[in-house]
Structures are given as C-alpha cells and as structure tokens.
Legacy VTK file of the C-alpha trace (Angstrom):
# vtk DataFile Version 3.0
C-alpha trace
ASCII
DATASET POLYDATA
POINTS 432 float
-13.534 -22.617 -45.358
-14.704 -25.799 -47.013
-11.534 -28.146 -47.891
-12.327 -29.594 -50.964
-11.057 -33.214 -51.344
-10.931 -33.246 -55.325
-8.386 -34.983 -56.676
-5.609 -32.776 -58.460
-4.020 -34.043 -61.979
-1.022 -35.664 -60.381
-3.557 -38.597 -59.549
-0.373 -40.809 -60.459
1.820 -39.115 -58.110
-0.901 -39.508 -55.220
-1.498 -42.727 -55.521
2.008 -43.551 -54.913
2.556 -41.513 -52.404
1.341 -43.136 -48.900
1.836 -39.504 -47.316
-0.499 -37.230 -49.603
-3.109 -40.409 -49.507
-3.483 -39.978 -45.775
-4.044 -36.195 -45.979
-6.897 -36.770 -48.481
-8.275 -39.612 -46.681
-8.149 -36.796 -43.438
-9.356 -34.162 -44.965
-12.367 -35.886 -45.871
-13.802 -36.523 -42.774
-16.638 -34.893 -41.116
-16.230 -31.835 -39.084
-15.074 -32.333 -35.228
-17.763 -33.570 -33.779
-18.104 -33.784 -29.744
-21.074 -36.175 -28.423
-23.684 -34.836 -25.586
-25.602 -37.349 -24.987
-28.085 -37.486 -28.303
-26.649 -34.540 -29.348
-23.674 -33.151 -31.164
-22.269 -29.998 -30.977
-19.438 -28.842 -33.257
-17.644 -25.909 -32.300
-17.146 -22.685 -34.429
-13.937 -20.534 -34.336
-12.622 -18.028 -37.333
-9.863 -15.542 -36.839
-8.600 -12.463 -39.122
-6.225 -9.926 -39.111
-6.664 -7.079 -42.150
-5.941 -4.027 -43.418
-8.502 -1.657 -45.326
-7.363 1.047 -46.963
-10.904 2.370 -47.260
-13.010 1.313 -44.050
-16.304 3.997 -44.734
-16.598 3.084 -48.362
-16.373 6.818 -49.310
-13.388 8.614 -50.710
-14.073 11.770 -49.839
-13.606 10.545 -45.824
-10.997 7.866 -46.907
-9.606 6.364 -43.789
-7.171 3.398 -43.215
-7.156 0.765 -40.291
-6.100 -2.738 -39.171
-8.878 -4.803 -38.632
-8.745 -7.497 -36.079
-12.250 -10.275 -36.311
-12.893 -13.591 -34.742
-15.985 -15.721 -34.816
-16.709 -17.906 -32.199
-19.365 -19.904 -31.265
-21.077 -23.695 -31.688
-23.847 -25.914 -32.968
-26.065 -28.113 -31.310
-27.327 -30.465 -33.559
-30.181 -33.341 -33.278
-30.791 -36.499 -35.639
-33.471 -38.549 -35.469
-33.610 -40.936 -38.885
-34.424 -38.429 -41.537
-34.876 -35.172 -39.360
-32.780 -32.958 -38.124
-32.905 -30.155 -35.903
-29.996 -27.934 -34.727
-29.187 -24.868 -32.849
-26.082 -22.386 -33.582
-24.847 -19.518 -31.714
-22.054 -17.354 -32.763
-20.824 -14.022 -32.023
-18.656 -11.416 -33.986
-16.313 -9.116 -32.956
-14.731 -6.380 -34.820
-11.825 -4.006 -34.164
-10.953 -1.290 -36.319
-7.057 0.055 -34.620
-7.762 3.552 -35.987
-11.434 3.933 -35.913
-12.502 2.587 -31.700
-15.964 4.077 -31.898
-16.855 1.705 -34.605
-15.782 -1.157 -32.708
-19.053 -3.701 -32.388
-19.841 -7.509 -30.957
-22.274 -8.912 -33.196
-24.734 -11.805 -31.685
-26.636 -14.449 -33.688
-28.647 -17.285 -32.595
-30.573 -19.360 -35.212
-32.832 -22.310 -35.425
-32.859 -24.990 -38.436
-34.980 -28.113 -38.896
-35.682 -30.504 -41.634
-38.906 -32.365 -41.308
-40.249 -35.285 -43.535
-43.672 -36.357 -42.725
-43.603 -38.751 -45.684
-41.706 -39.411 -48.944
-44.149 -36.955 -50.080
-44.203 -34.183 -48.055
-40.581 -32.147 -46.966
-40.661 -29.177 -44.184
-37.699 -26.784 -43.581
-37.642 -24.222 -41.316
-35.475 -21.539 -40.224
-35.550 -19.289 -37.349
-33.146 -16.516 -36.130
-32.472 -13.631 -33.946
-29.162 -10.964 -35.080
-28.036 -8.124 -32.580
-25.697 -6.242 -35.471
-24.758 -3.219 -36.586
-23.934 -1.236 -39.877
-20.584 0.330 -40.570
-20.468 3.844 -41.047
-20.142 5.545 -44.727
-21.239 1.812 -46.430
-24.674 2.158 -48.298
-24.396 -0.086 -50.255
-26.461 -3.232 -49.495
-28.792 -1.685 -46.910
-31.183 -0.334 -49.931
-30.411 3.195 -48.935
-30.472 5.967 -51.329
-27.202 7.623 -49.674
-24.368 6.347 -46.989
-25.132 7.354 -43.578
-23.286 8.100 -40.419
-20.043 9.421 -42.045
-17.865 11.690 -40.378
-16.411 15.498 -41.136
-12.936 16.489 -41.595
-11.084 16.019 -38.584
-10.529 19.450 -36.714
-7.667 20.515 -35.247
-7.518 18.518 -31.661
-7.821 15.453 -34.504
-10.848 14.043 -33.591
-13.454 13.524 -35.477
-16.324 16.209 -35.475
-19.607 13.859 -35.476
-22.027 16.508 -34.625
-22.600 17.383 -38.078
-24.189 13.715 -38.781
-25.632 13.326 -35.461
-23.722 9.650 -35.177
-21.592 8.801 -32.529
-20.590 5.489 -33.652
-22.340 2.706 -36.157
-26.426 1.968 -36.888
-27.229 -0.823 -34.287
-30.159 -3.118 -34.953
-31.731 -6.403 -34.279
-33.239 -8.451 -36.574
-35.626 -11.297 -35.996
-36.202 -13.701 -39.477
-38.139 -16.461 -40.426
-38.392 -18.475 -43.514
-39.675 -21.896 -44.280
-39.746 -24.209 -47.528
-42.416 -26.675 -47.633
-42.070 -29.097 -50.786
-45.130 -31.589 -51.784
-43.986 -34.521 -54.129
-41.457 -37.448 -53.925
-38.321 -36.989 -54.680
-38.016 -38.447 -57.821
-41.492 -37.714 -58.609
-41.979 -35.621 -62.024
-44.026 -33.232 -60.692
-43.250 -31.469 -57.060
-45.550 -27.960 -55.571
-43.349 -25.586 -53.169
-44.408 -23.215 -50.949
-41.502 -21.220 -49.332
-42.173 -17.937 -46.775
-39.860 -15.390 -45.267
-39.820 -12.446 -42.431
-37.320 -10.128 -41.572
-38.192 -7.646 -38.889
-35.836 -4.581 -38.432
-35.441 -2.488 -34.952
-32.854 -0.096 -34.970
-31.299 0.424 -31.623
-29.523 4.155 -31.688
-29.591 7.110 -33.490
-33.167 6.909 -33.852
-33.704 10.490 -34.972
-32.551 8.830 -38.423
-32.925 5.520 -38.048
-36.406 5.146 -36.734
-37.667 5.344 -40.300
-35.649 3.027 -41.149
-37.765 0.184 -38.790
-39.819 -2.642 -40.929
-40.759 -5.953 -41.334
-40.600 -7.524 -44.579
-42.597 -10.456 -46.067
-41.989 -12.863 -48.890
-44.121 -15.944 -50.037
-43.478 -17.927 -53.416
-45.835 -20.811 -54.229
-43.217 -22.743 -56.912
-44.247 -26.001 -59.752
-41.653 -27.983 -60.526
-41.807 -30.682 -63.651
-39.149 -33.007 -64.697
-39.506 -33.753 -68.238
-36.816 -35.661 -69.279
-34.036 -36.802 -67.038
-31.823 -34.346 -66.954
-34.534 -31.622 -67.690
-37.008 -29.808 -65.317
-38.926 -26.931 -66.002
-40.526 -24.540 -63.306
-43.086 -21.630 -62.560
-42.834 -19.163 -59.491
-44.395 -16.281 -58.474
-42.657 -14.250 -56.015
-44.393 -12.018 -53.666
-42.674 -9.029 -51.752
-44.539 -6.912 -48.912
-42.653 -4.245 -47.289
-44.162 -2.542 -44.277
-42.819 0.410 -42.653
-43.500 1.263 -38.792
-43.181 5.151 -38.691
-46.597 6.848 -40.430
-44.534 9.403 -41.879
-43.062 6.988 -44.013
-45.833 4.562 -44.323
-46.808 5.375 -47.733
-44.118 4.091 -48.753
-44.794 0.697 -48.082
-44.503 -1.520 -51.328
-45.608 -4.632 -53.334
-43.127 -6.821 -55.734
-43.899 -9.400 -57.999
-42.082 -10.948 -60.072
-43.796 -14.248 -62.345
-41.425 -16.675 -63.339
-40.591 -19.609 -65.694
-37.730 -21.464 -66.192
-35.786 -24.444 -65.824
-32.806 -26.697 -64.886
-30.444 -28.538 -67.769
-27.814 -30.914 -66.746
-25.978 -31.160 -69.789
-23.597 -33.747 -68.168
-21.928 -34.107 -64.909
-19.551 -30.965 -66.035
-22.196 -28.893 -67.133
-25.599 -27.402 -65.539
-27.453 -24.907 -66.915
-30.552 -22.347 -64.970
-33.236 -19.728 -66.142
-35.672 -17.877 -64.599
-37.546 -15.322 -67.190
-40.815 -13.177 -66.520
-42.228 -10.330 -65.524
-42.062 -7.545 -62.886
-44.702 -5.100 -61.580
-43.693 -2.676 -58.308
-46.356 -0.167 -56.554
-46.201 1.924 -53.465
-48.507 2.607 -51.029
-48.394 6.353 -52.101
-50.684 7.073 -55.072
-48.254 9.932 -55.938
-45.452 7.040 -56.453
-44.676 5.925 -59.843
-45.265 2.319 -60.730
-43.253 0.392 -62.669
-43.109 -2.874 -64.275
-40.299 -4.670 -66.223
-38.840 -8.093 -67.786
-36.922 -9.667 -64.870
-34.711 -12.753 -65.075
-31.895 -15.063 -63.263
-29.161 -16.984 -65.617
-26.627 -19.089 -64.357
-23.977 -21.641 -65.638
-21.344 -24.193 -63.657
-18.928 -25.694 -65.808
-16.078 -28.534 -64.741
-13.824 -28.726 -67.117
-11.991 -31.141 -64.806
-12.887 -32.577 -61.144
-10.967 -29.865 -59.479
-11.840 -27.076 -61.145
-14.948 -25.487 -61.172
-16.312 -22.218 -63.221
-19.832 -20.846 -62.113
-21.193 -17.508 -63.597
-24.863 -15.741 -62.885
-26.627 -12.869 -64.342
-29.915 -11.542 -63.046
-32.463 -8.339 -63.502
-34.334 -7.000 -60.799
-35.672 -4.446 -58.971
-35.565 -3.562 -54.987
-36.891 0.079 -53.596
-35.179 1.767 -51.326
-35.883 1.811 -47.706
-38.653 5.049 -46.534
-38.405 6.023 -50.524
-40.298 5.669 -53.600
-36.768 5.250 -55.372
-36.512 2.061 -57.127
-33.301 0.896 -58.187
-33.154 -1.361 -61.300
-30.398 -3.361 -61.362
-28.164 -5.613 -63.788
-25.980 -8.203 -62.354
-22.680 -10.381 -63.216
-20.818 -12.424 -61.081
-18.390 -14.984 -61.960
-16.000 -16.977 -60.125
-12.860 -19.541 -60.458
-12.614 -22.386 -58.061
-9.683 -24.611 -58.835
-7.818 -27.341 -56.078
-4.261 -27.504 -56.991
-3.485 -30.564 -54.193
-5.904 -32.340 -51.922
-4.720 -29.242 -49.671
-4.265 -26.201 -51.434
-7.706 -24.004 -53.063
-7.603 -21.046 -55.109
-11.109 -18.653 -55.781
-10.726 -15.742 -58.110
-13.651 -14.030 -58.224
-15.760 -10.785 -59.476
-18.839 -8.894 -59.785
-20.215 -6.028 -61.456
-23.775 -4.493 -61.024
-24.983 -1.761 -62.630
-27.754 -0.022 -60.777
-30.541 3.118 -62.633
-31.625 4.268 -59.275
-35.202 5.558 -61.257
-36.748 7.835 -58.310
-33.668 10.257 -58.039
-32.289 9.736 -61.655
-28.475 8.598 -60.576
-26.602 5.907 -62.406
-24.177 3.757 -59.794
-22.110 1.300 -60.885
-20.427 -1.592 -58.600
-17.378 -3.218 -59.381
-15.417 -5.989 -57.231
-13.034 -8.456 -57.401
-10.666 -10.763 -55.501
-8.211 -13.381 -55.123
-8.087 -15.949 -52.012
-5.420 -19.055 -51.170
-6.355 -21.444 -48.615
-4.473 -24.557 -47.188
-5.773 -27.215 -44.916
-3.564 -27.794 -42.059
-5.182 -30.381 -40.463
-9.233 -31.652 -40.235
-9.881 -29.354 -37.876
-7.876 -26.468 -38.918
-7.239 -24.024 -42.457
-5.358 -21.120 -43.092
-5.470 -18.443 -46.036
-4.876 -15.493 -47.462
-7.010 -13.303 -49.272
-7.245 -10.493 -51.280
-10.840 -7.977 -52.612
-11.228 -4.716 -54.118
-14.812 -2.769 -54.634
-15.399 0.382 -56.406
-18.093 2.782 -56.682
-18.741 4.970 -59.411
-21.953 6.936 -59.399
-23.339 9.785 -61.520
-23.121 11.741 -58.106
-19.210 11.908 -57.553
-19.534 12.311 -53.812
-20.354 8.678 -53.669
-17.504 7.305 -55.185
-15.015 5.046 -53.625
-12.189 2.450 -54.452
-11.134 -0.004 -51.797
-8.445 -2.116 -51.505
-8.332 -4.883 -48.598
-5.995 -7.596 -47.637
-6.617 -10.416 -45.523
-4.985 -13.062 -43.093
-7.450 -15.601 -41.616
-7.486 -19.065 -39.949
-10.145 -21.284 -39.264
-10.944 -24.165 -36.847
-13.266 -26.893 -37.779
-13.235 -25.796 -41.305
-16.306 -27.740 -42.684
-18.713 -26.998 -39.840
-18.090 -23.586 -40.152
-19.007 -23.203 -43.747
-22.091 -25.470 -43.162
-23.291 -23.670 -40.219
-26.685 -21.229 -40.906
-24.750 -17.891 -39.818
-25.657 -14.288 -40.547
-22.511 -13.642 -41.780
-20.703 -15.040 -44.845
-17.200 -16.250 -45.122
-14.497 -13.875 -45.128
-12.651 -16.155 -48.050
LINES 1 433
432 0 1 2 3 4 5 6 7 8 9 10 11 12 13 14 15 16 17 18 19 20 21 22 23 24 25 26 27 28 29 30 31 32 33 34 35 36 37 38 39 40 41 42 43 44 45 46 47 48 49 50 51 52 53 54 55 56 57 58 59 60 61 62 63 64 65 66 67 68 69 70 71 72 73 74 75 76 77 78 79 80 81 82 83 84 85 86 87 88 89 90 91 92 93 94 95 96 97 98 99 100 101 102 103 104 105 106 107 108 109 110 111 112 113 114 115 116 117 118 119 120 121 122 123 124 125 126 127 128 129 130 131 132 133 134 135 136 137 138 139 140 141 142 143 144 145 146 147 148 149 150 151 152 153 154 155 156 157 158 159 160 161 162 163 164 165 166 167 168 169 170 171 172 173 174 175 176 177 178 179 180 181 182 183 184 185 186 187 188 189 190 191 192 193 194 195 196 197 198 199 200 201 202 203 204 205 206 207 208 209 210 211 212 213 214 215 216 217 218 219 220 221 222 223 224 225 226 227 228 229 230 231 232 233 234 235 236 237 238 239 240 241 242 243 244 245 246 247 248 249 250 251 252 253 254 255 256 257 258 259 260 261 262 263 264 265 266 267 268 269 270 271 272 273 274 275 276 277 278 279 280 281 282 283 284 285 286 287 288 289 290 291 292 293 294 295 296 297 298 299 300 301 302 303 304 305 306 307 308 309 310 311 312 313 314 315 316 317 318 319 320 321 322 323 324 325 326 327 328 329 330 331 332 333 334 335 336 337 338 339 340 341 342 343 344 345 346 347 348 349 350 351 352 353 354 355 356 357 358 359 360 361 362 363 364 365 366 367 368 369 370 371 372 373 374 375 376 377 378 379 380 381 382 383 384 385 386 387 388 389 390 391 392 393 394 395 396 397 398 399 400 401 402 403 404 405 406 407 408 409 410 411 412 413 414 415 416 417 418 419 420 421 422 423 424 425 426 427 428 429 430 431
C-alpha cells in the first residue's frame, strides 16, 4: 500500500497545524531501510483476514470461507551510482477455514537490475522463479476454455466427492520468467530504439493426467521507435511478437504466432492531463493447418486526469486477442477499466474501481462477459505501517450458464513497510 503524501484541500488547516505537518513530513520518507554492509534490505510483511462468499468462482458449487493470507519476505538491494541490482524473496500463504485441501504456500524469488552503459544505452533485466498454484473452479485468467478442478455435490458423510474431477486439491506449478528492456538513445534525445524480450516457462506439478497439456514456454520480443516531436508529444511504432510452444505432441499443433503492429503516441496535455494510443493490426495462426486464422484491428487507449493534486482519474480501453491454452479457441476481447484515486488527508486514501471485458471466445462460439468492481480505504499508521479495508465483487455471465458466477468479498488487511512493499517486483499484486 503506497501512502500517498498529496496534499488534501485543507492546505490552510495543515499548515497551521504543527501535528498533521509532522505526519506528512513522516510519511514521506523512504521505506525502512536496514544497512548490510553495501547492501540494503527492506523487509516485506502483508496480512489479511477475508471472507468470500464465492471461493471457486462458480455458482453452481458456490461455497463460502474465511480466508486468512500473509506475505512475508525481503529485498536485498545494491547501488552503485546509476545501477542497481536487487534480490526479493517472498512467500504466500493461504488459508481457506472451510475449504483445507486448497490450502497452498506460494514461493517467489526474483532478480531485477538496471544497467546504464552510457547516457545512450539503458539495460533492464528481470529474472524470476514462482512455486504457485491455481485455485480450484477459477478459469478465468489462466486462458482456459473451462474452470478446472471443481468439486461435486457433497454426499452424504459431507465431504466432498473429488473423484469425479480427478483433483484432490489445487493445479500446482512453477514458473521460471525472464524479460529484459534494452533502450538505445539519451534520455532527452528525440529519437530512442527499444528492444524488450520475455519468457515464461510453465511446469505443472500434480494432476498431470490434465495438466500435463497444459506445460509451455512462452516467448515475446517487441523491437519499439520512439520520436518526440514536440515537447509534450511523442509518437511510437511497435511490433509485438508472441510464440507459444507447447511440450506434449498431442497438443503441439496447437502452438501459435501473434502479432500485433502498432502506432501511437503519448500527449501531455498539461501536468493534469496525459493522453496514450496504440492502433494497428492483428494476425493469429496455429501450428495446425486445420486451425482458423484470424486477423483483426487491435488497439490500447488510456487517459489520467488530475483534476486536483490529490485526486487522480485514470481509465484504459484495449482490443486484443489471446488463444487458449492446448486449443485453437481464440478469445477476442474488449476491455474497460477505470479507477478513482482520491487522498482525503496526508493519511487517509480512497480507490473505487471497475472493469468490464467482454470476451467472443471464436473457436467454441460462447460469449462471456466479466464484470468487477470495488471499493478500498486505507490509513497510514505510521512509516512503516498501513491499515485498510476493502471491498470487490466479479461476475461472470457467459452464453453457457454453467459458467456463471457472482462474488462478493470483503477484506481486512495491514501492511508493514508500506512503500517497499508496493515497489517490490512480486508475483502477486496488492490485495488493495
């Protein structure tokens, strides 16, 4: 949770108020920092206590639980004049009171460095390793055509009869990534070339008379152009690149190639306002002669707006296309997302946010459509510690009625060393 040390429209009454000075003056200091020798490692610890009225994402197994989740961990970090290098570890656990065999420890350790040979020429690289897991019923996200893992009616003795699925308990996988960003050009330079690469390699650890067709790697390289012509103005051209490689032969030919060409740009209408598009084209093939191709318009929008200094209004819309894992289904997709950022004291945040995508999944000819929303309150306590509340719902509603779901969850969380842990390369985003 990142305390935000705007200043709120009473500036009068802080000013003349020694007491709220000090806490704005504290909150803006960098994240606890403990020396070791020319290094500095800043601990991580997040706590949460919630309840999900929904916790397989599928209404016709609808199941409540308490959830209890901590983070915990630290990182190592290195400076030497404009490079850094650092090294984070963190683990997750998760605790659902009325669902034990989906209980999991989650395990991430990641590398980060930022290199600058010259003025001209800008390396960052990013390396990780994730021992995690997938919760049962939830497809949505993994690029699966259907949720996985779910479990029957409960019988009689009231426990849950899994032999029908074959799943015990939750997909486990590891997950080793790379990606790097290599930028030619000074700074302030007009012109700047990019080169940026990703890797993800999937494993799956358990139930691997479904899963093992699920095991990939997937590869990603975008050589970018960047020109500034005016000062506030810079236009761009990318072409992404998308190779996805399965490891079982049965499901080989369904390997696949994305590309999406891109131009754009970047308007900073003033220090309130900043505009971004990305426009182009998109072509997708399979392996598999058999598989349709397809090729469409693609694009990214997005606005921020700051009406005042503590209050902040961001919305995106994108188009694209992602196939579904061991599938030649393709689902198209529309995006929104908007959110609501607003610092009522040096102390005190609000977020509302929502989201709405609505997916033509074009290989089994089902409409889904992806609804959330939320609400979250946070207050700094002290530099080194937050606390908030927060509040999401999702929905599901698909042209197959067996996948729909509505989910309601409220949350309780604290956090210790509240910058460090949003700034922190972790696997898994903030709960708030």
């Amino acid at each position: 949770m990142r305390i935000s040390h705007r200043k709120f429209a009473w500036s009068l009454l802080l000013c003349c108020s020694p007491t709220w000075a000090a806490e704005e003056l504290d909150i803006r200091k960098d994240p606890v920092i403990i020396p070791a020798g020319p290094f500095e490692f800043a601990p991580i610890f997040e706590a949460a206590e919630s309840y999900n009225d929904n916790i397989f994402q599928q209404n016709r197994f609808q199941r409540d639980s308490l959830l209890t989740q901590f983070h915990a961990g630290g990182q190592l970090a290195l400076e030497r004049q404009l490079n850094r290098y650092a090294v984070t570890y963190t683990l997750q656990s998760s605790q659902y009171h009325n669902s034990p065999q989906d209980d999991y420890i989650d395990h991430f350790v990641g590398g980060t460095s930022h290199i600058e040979f010259t003025s001209r020429n800008r390396l960052d690289v990013n390396l990780g390793y994730l021992d995690s897991h997938y919760q049962r019923g939830v497809f949505l996200g993994r690029d699966l055509i259907s949720p996985t893992g779910l479990p029957v009616p409960t019988g009689q003795n009231g426990i849950d009869a899994l032999s029908a699925t074959g799943r015990s308990g939750p997909d486990q996988y590891h997950l080793h990534s790379v990606d790097a960003s290599y930028r030619y050009g000074r700074a302030e330079a007009k012109g700047n070339l990019e080169l940026q690469f990703n890797a993800q390699d999937y494993t799956f650890q358990n139930n691997r008379e479904f899963t093992a067709r699920q095991d990939r790697t997937l590869f990603e390289v975008t050589p970018g152009f960047y020109f500034r012509v005016a000062p506030k103005t810079t236009l761009q051209a990318q072409v992404e690149n998308q190779l996805i490689k399965h490891r079982q032969g049965a499901v080989s030919g369904f390997d696949s190639l994305k590309q999406r060409f891109l131009f754009g740009g970047t308007w900073r209408y003033s220090a309130k306002t900043q505009v971004g598009a990305r426009v182009g084209y998109l072509r997708q093939e399979f392996d598999n002669s058999k598989s349709e191709k397809y090729d469409d318009v693609t694009w990214d929008l997005s606005a921020s707006w700051s009406p005042l200094t503590y209050s902040r209004l961001n919305l995106s819309i994108a188009r694209d296309v992602s196939p579904s894992v061991a599938s030649d289904n393709l689902r198209a997709s529309d995006r929104y997302r908007v959110d609501w950022t607003h610092d009522w004291t040096p102390r005190v945040k609000t977020q509302l946010f929502g989201s709405r995508e609505n997916a033509d999944n074009l290989g089994i000819k089902r409409q889904d459509d992806y609804t959330s929303f939320g609400v979250d309150l946070n207050y700094g306590l002290r530099r080194w510690l937050g606390i908030g509340i927060n509040y999401s719902y999702r929905s599901l509603k698909s042209e197959d009625a067996r996948y729909d779901f509505n989910q309601n969850v409220v949350m309780l969380y604290i956090t210790g060393n509240p910058r460090i842990s949003d700034d922190a390369r972790t696997p898994w985003t903030s709960w708030y």
